[in-house]
C-alpha positions in Angstrom: 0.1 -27.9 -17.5 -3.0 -29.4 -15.5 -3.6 -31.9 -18.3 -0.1 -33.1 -18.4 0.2 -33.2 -14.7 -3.0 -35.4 -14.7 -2.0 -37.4 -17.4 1.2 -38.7 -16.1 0.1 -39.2 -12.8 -3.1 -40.2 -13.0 -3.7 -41.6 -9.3 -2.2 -38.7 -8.0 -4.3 -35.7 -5.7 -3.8 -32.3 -8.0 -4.5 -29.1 -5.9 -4.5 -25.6 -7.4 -4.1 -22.6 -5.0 -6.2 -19.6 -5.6 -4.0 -16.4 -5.4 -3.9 -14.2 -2.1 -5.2 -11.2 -2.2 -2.3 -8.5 -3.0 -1.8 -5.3 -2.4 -4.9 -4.0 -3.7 -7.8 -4.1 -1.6 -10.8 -4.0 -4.6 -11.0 -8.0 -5.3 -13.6 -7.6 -8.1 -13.7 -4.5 -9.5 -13.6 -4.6 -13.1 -15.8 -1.8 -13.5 -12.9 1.2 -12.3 -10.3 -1.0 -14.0 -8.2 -2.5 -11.0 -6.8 -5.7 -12.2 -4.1 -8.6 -11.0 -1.8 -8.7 -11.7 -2.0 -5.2 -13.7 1.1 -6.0 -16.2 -1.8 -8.6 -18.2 -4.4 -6.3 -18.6 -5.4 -2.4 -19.8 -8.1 -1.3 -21.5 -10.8 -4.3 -22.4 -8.6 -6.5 -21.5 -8.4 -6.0 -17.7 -8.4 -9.1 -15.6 -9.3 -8.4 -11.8 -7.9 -11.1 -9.3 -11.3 -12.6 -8.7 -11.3 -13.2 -12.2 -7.8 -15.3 -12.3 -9.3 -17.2 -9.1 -12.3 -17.8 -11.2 -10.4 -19.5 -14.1 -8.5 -21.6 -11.4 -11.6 -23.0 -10.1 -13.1 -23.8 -13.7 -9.7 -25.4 -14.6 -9.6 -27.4 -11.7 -13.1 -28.1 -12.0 -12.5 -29.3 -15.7 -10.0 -31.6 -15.0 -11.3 -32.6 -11.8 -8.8 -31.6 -8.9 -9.2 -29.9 -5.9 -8.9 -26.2 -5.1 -7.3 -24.8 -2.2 -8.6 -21.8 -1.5 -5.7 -19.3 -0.4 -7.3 -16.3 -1.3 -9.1 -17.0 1.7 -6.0 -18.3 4.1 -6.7 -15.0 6.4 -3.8 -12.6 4.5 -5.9 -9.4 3.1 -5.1 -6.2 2.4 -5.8 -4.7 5.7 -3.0 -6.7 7.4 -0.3 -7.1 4.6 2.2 -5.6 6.7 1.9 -8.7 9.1 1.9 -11.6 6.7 4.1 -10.4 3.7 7.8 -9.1 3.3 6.7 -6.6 0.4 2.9 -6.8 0.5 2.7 -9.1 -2.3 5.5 -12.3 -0.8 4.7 -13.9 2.1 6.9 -13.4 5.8 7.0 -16.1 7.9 4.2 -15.5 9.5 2.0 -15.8 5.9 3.8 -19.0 5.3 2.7 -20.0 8.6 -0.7 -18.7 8.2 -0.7 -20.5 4.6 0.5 -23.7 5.6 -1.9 -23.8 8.1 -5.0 -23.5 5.8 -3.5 -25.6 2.8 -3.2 -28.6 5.5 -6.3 -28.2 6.7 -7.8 -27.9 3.6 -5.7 -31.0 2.1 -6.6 -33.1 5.4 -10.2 -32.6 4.7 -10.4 -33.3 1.1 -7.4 -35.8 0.9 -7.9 -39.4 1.1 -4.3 -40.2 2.1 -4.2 -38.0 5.0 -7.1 -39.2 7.3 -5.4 -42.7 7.6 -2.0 -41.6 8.5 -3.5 -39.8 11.8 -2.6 -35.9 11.0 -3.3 -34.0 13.8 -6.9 -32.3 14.0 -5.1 -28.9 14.3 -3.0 -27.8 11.4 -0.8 -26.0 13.3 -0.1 -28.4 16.0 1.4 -30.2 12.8 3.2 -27.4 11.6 4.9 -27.0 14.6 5.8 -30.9 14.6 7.7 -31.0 11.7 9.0 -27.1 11.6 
């Protein structure tokens, strides 16, 4: 999907997302067999959700885009209940919280973004056009 994507709009900015951290709380533990999502993976076969964020990096590494990093947006485990509807799908709150780090992140990598004068504080901006 990346290649076509890059491929047909070749002057585009690509970003991948990472995947927030769900409702399990062991990130990288392939060793006791924990694994995200756990329907693609038993056995030998498990793949954690450090793992999947892995691959996302490498892909977008490969065809060079950028990575936002959502895993890392502020939602964990340990306060679920605050930014998700069903610990797994974000409230409003975690798409607050999201939107917040995915502009910062795109304002500090983006080329198009500096010129147009985005505000210095992703949320002010949220607010401006929420």
């Amino acid at each position: 999907m990346v290649a076509k994507i890059v491929k047909a709009y070749p002057k585009a900015e690509v970003f991948l997302c990472t995947i927030l951290d769900a409702s399990r709380s062991d990130y990288d533990d392939d060793d006791k067999g924990v694994s995200f999502p756990t329907a693609f993976g038993s056995g030998d076969s498990v793949v954690t959700l450090k793992a999947y964020n892995d691959k996302i990096r490498f892909i977008a590494e490969a065809f060079g885009v950028n990575v936002l990093d959502m895993h890392a947006c502020g939602a964990k485990h340990s306060n679920l209940d605050i930014y998700s509807i069903d610990s797994l799908h974000p409230n409003a709150a975690g798409m607050k919280l999201m939107a917040s780090k995915a502009l910062a992140e795109i304002s500090a990598k983006s080329v198009y973004m500096h010129p147009l004068g985005i505000a210095s504080d992703p949320v002010d901006v949220y607010h401006t056009v929420t």
